[in-house]
C-alpha positions in Angstrom: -12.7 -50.3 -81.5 -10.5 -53.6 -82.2 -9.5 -55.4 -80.0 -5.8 -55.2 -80.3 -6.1 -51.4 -79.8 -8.5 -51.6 -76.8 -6.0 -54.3 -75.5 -3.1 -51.2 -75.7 -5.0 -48.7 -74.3 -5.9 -51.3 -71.1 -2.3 -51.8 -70.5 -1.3 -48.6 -71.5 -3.5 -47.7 -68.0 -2.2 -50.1 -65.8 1.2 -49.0 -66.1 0.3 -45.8 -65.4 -1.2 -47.4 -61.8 1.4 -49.0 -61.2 3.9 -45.9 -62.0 1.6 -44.1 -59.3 1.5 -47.0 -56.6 5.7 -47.1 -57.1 5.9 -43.1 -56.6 3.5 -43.0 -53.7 5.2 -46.4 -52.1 8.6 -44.6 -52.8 7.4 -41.2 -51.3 6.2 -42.9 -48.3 9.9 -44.3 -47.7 11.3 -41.5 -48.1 8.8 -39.9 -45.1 9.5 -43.0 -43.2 13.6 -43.0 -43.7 13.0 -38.7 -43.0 11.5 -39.1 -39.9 13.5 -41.6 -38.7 17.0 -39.9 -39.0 14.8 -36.4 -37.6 14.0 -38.6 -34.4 17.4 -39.9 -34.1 18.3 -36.0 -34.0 16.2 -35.2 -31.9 15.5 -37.6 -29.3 17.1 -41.7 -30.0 20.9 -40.4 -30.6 21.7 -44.3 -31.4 25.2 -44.1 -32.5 26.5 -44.6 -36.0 23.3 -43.8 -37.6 24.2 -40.5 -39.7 22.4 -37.4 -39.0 19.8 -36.1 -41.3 22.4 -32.9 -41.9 24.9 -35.9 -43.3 22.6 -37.2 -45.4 21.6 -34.2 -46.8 25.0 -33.4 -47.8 25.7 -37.0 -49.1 23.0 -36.1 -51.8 24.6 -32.9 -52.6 22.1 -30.6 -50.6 23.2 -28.4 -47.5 24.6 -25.0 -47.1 28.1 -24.1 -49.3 30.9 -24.5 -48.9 31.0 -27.8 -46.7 34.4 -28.5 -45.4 35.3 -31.5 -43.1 38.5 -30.4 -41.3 41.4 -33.0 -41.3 43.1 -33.4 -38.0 45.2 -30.6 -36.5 43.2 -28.7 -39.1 41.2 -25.1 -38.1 38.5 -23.2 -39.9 37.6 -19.5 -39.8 34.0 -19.2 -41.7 32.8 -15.7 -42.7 28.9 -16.4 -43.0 27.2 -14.7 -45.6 24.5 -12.8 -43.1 24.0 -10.0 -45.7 24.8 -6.5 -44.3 26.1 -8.0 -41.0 28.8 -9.6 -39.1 28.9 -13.9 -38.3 31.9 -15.8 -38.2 32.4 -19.4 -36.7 36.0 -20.3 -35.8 36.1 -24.0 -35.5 39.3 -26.3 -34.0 39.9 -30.3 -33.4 38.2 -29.5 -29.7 36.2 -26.0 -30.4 33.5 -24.2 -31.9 33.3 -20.8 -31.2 30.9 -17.9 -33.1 31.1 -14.3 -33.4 28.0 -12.1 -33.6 25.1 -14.1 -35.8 23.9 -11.1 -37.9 20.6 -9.7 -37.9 16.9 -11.5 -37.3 16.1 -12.0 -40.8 19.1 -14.4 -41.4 19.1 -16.2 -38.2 18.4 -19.6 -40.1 20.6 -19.6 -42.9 23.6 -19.0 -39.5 21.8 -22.2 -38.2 21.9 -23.9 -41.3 25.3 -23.2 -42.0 26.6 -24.4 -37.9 24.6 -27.6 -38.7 25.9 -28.4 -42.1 29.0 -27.6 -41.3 28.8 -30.5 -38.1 28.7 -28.6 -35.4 26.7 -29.7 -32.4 27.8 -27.4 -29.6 29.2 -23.8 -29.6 31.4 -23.7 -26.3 32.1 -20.5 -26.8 29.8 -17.5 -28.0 30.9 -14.0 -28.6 28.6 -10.5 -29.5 31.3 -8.0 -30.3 28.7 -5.6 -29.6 24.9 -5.1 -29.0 23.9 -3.8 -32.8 21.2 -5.8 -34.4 23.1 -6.5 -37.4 25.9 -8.5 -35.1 23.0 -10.3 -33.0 19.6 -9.7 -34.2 19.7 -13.4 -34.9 21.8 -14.8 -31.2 18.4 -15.6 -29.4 17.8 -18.2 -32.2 21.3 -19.2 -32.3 21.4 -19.8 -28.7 18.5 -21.9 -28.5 19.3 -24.0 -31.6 22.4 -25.1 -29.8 24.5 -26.1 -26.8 26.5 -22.9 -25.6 29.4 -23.5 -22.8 30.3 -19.5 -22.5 28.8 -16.6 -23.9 30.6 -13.1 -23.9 29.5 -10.0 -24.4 31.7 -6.2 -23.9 30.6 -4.5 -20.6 28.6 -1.2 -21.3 27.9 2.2 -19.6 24.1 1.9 -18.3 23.1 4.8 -20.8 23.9 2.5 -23.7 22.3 -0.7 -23.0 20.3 -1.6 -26.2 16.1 -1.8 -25.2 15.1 -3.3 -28.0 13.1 -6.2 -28.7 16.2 -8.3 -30.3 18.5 -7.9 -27.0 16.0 -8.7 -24.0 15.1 -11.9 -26.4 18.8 -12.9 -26.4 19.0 -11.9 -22.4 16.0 -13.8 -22.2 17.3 -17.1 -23.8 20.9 -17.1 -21.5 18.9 -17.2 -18.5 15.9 -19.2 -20.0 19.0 -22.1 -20.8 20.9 -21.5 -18.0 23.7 -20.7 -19.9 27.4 -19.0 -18.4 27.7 -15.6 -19.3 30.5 -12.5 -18.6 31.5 -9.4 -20.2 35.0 -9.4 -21.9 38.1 -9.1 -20.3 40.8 -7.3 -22.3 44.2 -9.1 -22.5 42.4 -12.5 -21.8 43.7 -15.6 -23.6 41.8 -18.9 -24.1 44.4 -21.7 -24.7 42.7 -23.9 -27.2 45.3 -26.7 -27.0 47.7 -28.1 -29.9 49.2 -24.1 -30.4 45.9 -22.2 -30.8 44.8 -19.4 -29.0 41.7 -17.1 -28.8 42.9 -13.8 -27.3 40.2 -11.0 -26.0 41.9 -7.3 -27.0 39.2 -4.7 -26.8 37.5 -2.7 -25.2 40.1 -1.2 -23.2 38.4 1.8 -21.8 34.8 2.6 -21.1 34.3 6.4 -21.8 33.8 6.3 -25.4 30.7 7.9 -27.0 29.5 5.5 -29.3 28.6 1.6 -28.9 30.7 0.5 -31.8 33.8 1.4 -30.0 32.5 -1.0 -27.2 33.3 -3.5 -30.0 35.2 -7.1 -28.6 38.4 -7.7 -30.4 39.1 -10.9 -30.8 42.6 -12.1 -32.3 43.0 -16.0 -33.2 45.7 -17.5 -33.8 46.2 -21.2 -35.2 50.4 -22.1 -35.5 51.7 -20.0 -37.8 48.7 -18.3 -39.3 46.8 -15.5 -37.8 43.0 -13.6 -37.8 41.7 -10.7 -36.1 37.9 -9.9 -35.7 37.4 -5.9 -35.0 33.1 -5.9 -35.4 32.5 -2.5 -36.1 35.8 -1.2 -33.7 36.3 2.8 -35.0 39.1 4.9 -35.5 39.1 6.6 -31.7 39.5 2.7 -30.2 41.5 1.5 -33.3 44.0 3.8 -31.8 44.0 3.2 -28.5 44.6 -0.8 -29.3 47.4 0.4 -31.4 48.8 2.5 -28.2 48.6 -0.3 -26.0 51.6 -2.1 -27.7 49.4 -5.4 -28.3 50.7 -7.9 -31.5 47.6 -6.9 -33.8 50.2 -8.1 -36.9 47.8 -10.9 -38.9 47.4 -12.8 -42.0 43.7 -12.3 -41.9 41.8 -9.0 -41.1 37.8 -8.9 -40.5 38.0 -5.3 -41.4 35.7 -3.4 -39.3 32.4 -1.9 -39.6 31.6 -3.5 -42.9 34.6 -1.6 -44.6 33.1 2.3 -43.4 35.4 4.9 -44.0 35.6 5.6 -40.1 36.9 2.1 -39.7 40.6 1.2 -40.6 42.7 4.5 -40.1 45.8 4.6 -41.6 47.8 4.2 -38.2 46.0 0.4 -37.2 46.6 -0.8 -41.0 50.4 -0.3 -40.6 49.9 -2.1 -36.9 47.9 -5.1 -38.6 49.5 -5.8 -42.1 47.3 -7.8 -43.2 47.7 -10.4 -46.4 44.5 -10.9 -46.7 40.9 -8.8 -45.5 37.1 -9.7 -45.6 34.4 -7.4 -45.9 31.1 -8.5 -44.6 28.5 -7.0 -46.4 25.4 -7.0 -48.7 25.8 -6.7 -51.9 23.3 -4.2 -52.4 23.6 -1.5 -49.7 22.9 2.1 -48.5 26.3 3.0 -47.5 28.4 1.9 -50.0 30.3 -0.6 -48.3 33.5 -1.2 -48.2 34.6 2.6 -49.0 37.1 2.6 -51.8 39.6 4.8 -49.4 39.4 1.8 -46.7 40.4 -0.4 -50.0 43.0 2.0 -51.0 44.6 2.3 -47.4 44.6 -1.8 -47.4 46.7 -1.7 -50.2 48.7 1.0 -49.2 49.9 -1.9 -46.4 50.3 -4.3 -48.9 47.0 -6.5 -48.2 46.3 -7.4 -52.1 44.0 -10.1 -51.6 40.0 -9.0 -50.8 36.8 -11.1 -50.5 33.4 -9.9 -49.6 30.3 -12.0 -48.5 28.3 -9.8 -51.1 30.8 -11.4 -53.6 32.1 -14.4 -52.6 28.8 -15.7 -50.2 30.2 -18.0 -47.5 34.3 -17.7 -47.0 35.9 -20.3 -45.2 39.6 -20.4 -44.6 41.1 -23.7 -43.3 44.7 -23.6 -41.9 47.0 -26.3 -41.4 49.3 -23.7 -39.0 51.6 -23.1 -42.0 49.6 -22.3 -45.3 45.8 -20.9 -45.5 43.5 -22.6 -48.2 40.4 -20.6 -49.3 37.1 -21.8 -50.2 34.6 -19.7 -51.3 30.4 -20.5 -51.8 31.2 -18.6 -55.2 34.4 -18.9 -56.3 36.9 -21.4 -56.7 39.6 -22.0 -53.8 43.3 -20.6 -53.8 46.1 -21.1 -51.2 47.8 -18.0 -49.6 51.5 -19.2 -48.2 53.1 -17.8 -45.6 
């Protein structure tokens, strides 16, 4: 072989080393820098240094959409959980979620709190003890800091016995952590105009558990969003009896958009501009119904998004005008 060729094939050989030492020098940084922001999480907390969450999303990676709230800014965040209910409502001062969907999607509602910069929950809600609203809490609540945690009182003969609620029991008293059933006509003053207000349930005779369902209306200055879980027609009514100010911008319709959700009678209360189904976007039961769609428009709510469509929805309000981002879609605004 000549000499000049051996020569090229020799170099040719080192560089190929040396390629490997820089990768396996550069990978080894990377593990060193990775476990030194994970510790900082975890255990250091020295101040300034960003979390590994922050510089996850610097590089582009994280869960969508990721909005950073400007101040007097809120957020209402409609995580995709599949066929389930999770939504985080999130303030200058507050984090609050409602329901965390079922067990199989328990990280991606972890993922999403974490990305999304939040650190503590001070206030948890379950609208309702149906594994598809908190199959997933136990994990939630021992991911994270929890201040309050709320959950609708129940007749004795309906208290879920499955595996998914003693585990979520379990972890309240296992952390320690202050919990009550709801109190209808209870209202949280957030501070700066924003309220959290508790509406249902009002009685405790009804036959099935979804009419147990927490209510929860939020209201941040001008704009307006109310949470129903899976609330049916026979409690749907009796809210809509009571005389409470169920008139929003933004309607969680309830039960995944069933056709024994959203009578006629609580539309024309609620009015909404705006609804969200929750859902999968493959599903046995056909959710949302096109008649709960029809009656929506029938109250002039023209404006629909869907998890199964749309994947995360967050809304951030500045108390005067709603901005939409979607995981899917491109962002609109709604005015008032």
């Amino acid at each position: 072989m000549p000499i000049d060729e051996r020569t090229k094939r020799e170099n040719k050989r080192k560089r190929k080393q040396y390629v490997s030492i820089i990768k396996a020098a550069a990978m080894f940084v990377l593990c060193i820098v990775g476990l030194f922001f994970m510790l900082n999480d975890k255990v250091w907390h020295i101040g300034g240094v960003p979390t590994s969450e922050d510089v996850i999303r610097f590089f582009g990676g994280g869960a969508k959409p990721y909005v950073k709230l400007s101040n007097g800014e809120a957020s209402v965040s409609f995580i995709d959980v599949g066929q389930g209910d999770c939504e985080l409502i999130r303030t200058d001062k507050y984090n609050i979620l409602i329901d965390s969907g079922d067990d199989d999607r328990k990280d991606d509602v972890v993922v999403f709190l974490k990305y999304s910069g939040v650190e503590r929950l001070d206030m948890v809600i379950v609208t309702h003890p149906h594994s598809d609203h908190c199959g997933g809490m136990y994990h939630v609540l021992r991911s994270f800091d929890v201040g309050l945690f709320i959950m609708p009182e129940l007749p004795s003969d309906m208290i879920p016995q499955g595996v998914f609620y003693k585990r979520m029991l379990a972890e309240i008293d296992d952390r320690n952590i202050s919990a009550r059933c709801a109190k209808a006509g209870e209202v949280f003053d957030l501070g700066d105009n924003c309220r959290l207000e508790i509406m249902t349930p009002l009685y405790y005779d009804y036959d099935e558990l979804n009419d147990y369902s927490i209510t929860v209306k939020f209201v941040h200055g001008n704009n307006s969003f109310l949470f129903t879980g899976d609330l049916q027609k026979f409690s749907e009514l009796d809210l809509v009896e009571s005389g409470a100010d169920i008139d929003v911008d933004v309607l969680k319709v309830g039960h995944h958009g069933s056709a024994g959700s959203s009578c006629e009678e609580f539309l024309k209360k609620v009015t909404p501009n705006v609804a969200v189904f929750e859902t999968a976007e493959y599903n046995y039961y056909s959710h949302p119904r096109v008649d709960v769609i029809e009656r929506l428009v029938a109250v002039g709510c023209n404006t629909t998004y869907s998890t199964a469509n749309n994947g995360n929805i967050v809304m951030i309000s500045d108390k005067t005008n709603i901005h939409v981002v979607t995981e899917k879609e491109k962002a609109l605004v709604l005015s008032n």
